[in-house]
N, C-alpha and C positions, 0 to 999 in steps of 0.2 A: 522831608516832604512826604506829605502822608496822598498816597496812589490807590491808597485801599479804600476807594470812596465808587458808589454806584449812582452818585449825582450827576456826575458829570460825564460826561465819554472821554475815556482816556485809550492812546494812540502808543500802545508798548512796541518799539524798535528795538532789534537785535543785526550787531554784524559782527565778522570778525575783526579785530584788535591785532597788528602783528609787529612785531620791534626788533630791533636787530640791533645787537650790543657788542663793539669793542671789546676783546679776550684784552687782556694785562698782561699775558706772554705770549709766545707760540711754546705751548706744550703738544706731545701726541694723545693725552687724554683731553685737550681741550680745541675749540673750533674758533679759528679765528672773527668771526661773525655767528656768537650764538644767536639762537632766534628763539622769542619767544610770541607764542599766539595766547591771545585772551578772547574776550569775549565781550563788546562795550552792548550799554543798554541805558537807553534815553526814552523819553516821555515826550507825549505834544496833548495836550487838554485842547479837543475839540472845541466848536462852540455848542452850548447848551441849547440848542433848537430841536433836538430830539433825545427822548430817554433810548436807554437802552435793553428797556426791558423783554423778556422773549414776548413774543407776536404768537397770540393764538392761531390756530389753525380756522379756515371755512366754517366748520361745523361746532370749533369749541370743546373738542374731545380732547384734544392735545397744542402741544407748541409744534412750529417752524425752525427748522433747525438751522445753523448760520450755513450750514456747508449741504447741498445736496446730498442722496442717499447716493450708494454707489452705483446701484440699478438705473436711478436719474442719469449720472456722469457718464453712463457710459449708454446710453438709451441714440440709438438712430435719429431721431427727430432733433436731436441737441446738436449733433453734429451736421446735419444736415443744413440747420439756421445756422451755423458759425460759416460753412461754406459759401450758403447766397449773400452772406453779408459780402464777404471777399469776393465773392464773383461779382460783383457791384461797384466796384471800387475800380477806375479809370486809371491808364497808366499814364497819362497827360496830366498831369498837374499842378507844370509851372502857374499858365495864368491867373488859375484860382489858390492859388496858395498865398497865404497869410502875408508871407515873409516878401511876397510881390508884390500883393496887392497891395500892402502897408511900409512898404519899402525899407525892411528891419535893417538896421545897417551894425546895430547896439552891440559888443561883445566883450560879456558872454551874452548870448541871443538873451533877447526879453523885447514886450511892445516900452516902445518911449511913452513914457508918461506923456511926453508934449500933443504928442497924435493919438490921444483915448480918444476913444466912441463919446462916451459918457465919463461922468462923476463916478460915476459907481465903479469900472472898468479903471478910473486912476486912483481912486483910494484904494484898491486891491492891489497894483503894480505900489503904489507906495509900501504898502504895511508888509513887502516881502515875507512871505508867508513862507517861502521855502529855505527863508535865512533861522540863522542863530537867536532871534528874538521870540522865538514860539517853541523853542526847544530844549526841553531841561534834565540833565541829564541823571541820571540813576546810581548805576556803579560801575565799574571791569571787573568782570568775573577772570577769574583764572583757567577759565574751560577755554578748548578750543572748539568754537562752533564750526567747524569744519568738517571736524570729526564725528562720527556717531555719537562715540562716547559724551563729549565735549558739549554735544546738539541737546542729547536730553536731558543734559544734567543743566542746560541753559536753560531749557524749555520747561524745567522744572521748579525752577525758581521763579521764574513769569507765572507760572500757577499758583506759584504759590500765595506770589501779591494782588493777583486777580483773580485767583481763583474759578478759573474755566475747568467743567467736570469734575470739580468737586463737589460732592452733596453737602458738606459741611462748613463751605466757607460763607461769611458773611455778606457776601455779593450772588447768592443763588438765588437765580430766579431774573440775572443781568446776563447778556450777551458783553462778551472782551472784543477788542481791537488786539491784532499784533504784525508789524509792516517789517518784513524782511526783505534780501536780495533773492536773486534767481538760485543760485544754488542752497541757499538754505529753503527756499520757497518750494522747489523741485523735493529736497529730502521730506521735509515736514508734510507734505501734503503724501507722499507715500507712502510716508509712518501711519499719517493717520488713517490711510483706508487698506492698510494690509495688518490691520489687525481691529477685533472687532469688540475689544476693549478700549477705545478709543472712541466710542461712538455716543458720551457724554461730553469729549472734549470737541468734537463736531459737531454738536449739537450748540454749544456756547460759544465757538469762536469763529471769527468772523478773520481769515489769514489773505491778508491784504498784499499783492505783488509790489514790489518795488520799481514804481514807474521813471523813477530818474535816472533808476541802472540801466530799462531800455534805450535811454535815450545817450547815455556815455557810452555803451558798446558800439551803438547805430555806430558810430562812428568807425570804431574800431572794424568792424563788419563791411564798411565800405574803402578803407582800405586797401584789407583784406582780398576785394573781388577787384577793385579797380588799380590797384596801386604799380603794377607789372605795366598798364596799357595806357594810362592819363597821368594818376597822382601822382608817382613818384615825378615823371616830367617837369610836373609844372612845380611841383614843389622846389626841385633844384635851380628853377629860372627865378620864384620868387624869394627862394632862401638860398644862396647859391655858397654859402659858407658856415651854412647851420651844419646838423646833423641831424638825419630823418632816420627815428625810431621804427624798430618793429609798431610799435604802441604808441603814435606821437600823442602829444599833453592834447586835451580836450580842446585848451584854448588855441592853439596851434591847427589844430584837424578843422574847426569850427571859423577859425580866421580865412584858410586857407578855402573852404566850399563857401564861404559868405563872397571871398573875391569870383570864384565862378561864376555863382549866379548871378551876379552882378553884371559881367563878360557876356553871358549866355545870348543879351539882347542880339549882341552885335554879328554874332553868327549864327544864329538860329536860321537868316533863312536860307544862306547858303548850304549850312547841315542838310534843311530838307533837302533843298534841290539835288546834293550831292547823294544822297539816301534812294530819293524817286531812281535819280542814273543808274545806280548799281543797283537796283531793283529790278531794273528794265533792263538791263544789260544781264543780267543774271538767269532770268526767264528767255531770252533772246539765245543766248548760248544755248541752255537746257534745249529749247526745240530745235538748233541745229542739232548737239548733238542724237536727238531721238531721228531726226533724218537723213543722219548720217549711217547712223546703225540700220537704220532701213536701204539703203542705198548701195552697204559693203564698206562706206568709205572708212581710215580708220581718223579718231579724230579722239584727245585724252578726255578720259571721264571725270578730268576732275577740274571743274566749273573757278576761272578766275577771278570773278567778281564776286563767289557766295562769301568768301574769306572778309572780302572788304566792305561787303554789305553788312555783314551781321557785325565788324569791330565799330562800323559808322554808327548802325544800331543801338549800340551798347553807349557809345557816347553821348546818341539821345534820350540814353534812359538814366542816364548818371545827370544830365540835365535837366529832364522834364521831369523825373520819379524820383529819385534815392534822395538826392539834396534836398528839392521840396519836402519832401517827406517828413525824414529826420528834421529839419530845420521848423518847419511846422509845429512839430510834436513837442520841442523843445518850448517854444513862444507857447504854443494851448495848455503846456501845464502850469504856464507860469500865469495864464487868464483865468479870468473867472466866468468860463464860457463853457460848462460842462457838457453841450450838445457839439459844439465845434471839437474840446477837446477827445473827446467819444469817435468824430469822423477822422483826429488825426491819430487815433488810437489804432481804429482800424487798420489804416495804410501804414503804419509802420509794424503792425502783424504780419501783414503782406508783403512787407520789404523783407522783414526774416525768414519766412515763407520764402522766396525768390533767391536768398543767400545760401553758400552752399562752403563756406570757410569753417574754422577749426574754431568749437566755440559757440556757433550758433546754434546746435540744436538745442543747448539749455535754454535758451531765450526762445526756439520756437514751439517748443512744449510746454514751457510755465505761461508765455505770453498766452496761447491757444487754452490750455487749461484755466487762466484766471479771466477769461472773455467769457468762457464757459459762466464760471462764477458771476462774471456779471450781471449775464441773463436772469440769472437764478434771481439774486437778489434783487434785481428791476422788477421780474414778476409777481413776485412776493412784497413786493414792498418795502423791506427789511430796513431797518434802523440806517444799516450803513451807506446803502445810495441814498440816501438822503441826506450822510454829509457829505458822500463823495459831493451828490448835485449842488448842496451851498459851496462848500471850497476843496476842491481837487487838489489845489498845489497843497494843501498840508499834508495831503499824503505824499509829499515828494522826499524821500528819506536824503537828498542834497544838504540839510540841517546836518544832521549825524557825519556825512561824509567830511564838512567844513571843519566840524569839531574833531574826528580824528587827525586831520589834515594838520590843523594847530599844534594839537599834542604832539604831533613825529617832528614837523619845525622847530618849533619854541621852546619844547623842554630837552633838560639835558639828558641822554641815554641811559645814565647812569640810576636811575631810578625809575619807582612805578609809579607813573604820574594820575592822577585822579579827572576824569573824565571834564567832571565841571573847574578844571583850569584851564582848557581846553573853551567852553564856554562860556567863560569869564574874559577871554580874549573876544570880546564884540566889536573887531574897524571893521569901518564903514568899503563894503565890498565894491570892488575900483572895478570898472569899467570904459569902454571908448568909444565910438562912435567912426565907424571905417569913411573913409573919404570916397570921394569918388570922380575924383581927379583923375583926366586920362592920359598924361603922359611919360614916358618913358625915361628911365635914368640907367635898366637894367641892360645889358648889351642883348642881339635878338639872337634866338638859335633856329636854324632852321636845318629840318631833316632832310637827308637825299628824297628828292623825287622822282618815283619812276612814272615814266610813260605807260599806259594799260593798252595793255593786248586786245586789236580788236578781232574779233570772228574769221576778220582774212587771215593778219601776219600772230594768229596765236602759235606759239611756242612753246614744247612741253618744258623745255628750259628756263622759261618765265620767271621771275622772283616770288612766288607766291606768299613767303613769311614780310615779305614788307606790307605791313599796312600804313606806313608811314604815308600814303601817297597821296594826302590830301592838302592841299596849302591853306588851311583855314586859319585867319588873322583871329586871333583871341585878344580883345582891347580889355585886357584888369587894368582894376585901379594903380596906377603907378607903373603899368608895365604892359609893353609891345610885343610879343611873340610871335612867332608864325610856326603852326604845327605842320 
């Protein structure tokens, strides 16, 4: 497959490769599960709506360079617009979310072809754009991209086929494509501005975030924050004899927040009401106690509705934000809607932003740093928002992840299997469509409820760690519970 062509725009992908091999004995010089990490690298050929050639500057002294200058990146006014965007952004956005308005039920999430807008909106959801048919794959390097060493001996060989900052290759004079994950996107982007020999290879490449890994982690990230006070709960009523991973499978974390929202309807307005209550009751306490301390009388300082107001809280945000969110982000990469995809880009910035688990600050420094990039390349014009804005989902490195997926199933361990066998496995990717049947087969669980303390008979003895105390009917698909 010949890659060294400046005709067309070509889409170079890197991730790490890692396999884990059955030893033949137990020896003490040997590990019963060796491991070995490579390095896979696959191609996606844009469509040919735009060249790739460098963009003159205003004046025509010089080119545009694909990457800001550092002075740019790091300049007040740049951060200053990534902030008003996010201070913009509503934390209410069950009703106008995608997945509500269009009532996604599909999973793995995607719009149903049956309820397109338009022709154009369903020949896009057909041609899957983020599958195995647009993605062809290259080699496994024996590097480990993980590693320093491993990263520029990887990044060194993508120069060499595309030749970004080199004055001698056959393609001078072309701006490169290259779509990695958040940690190689994190190293790579440091390499290149802490050192100032690098600043031809900034010039020519255009280092594209991997937008599907935000949307596998979202998940993992909301776990992470909720899994102690809702998830695990409910998960145990709707799978009551599975086993709930630190890291549950995508499809499982996405099955499971698809039945909530679906749920949400039917207690949403009790939630408020009960919210307004411990709102009012929380304010009500606080000025007794400030008249009590004016008074002599003695009365505890520590308020027994803030505990229950803010875990209510969080329950409304896990409802109205975090699930919309992710679930949104998921469906817009998969449209051909790049202003819609853009607004769910933002809100799930701000859901990382908001996250405070083990894990996200990598996704909320590259997410915040390649929004940065956005900018840059929207104001300039630059070759590559202009395929972002024709088709976004090809930028979804989900291809690459399918095909490694293959090769750790399908091939035997015992060998190094080749990337495009992997590729050459093309079924047709299963899918289902959740019901929304409301009744019960699973037995109901219900938590102790206490009685709340009012202003007369409160009690420094109180149960304050129960937040259990609210009786809210949760009606999922297939299942009756009462929290």
């Amino acid at each position: 497959m010949d890659i060294q062509t400046g005709s067309r725009p070509t889409l170079h992908w890197l991730d790490n490769y890692t396999k884990f091999y059955k030893a033949s004995g137990m020896y003490d010089t040997k590990d019963l599960l060796p491991k070995v990490q490579w390095t896979a690298h696959g191609v996606k050929f844009l469509p040919g709506i735009v060249k790739l050639n460098w963009c003159p500057t205003a004046d025509g002294t010089g080119t545009i360079p694909a990457m800001p200058l550092l002075d740019q990146l790091l300049a007040d006014p740049c951060h200053l617009g990534v902030l008003t965007c996010l201070r913009q952004i509503t934390v209410e956005q069950y009703d106008s979310s995608i997945v509500a308005r269009r009532d996604v039920r599909r999973i793995p999430l995607k719009l149903d072809i049956k309820t397109s807008l338009d022709d154009k909106e369903a020949a896009h959801l057909k041609a899957s754009f983020d599958g195995l048919s647009h993605f062809y794959p290259v080699d496994i390097y024996p590097e480990n991209i993980v590693a320093i060493v491993g990263l520029i001996s990887a990044f060194r060989r993508v120069q060499l086929l595309d030749g970004f900052g080199l004055p001698d290759h056959e393609r001078l004079g072309f701006y490169s494509l290259l779509h990695v994950d958040v940690k190689i996107y994190w190293q790579l982007l440091r390499m290149l501005y802490c050192y100032s020999g690098m600043a031809p290879v900034r010039h020519d490449l255009f280092l594209c975030f991997g937008l599907w890994h935000a949307y596998n982690y979202a998940h993992v990230a909301l776990w992470t924050q909720f899994r102690s006070t809702f998830l695990a709960d409910a998960f145990w009523v709707l799978f009551p004899k599975q086993k709930l991973l630190l890291r549950p499978p995508l499809v499982q974390s996405s099955t499971l927040s698809t039945w909530m929202r679906l749920a949400y309807p039917q207690v949403r307005e009790t939630l408020t009401g009960k919210i307004t209550e411990m709102r009012n009751g929380m304010l009500a306490y606080d000025i007794k106690l400030a008249e009590s301390l004016e008074q002599g009388e003695l009365m505890s300082k520590i308020n027994p509705f803030r505990a229950r107001y803010l875990h209510l809280y969080n329950l409304k945000t896990l409802f109205e934000f975090c699930i919309p969110v992710i679930q949104d982000y998921g469906v817009a990469l998969k449209s051909n809607d790049w202003l819609l995809f853009m607004k769910c880009f933002l809100s799930l910035v701000l859901f990382y932003v908001m996250c405070n688990g083990q894990g996200v600050l990598e996704y909320q420094r590259s997410l915040y740093c390649f929004f940065i990039m956005l900018r840059y390349w929207t104001y300039h014009q630059l070759p590559v928002i202009t395929l972002l804005q024709a088709n976004h989902t090809l930028f979804s490195e989900e291809s690459g992840e399918i095909a490694l997926s293959v090769l750790m199933t399908s091939q035997p361990s015992n060998n190094r299997t080749k990337l495009a066998e992997g590729v050459a496995n093309k079924s047709q990717k299963k899918h289902r469509i959740l019901s929304k049947s409301y009744f019960s087969f699973f037995p109901s669980f219900v938590y102790p409820i206490h009685p709340l303390p009012t202003l007369q008979n409160f009690s420094t003895n109180s149960i304050l760690s129960d937040f259990c105390f609210l009786p809210l009917t949760f009606v999922l698909p297939n299942l009756l519970f009462i929290w």
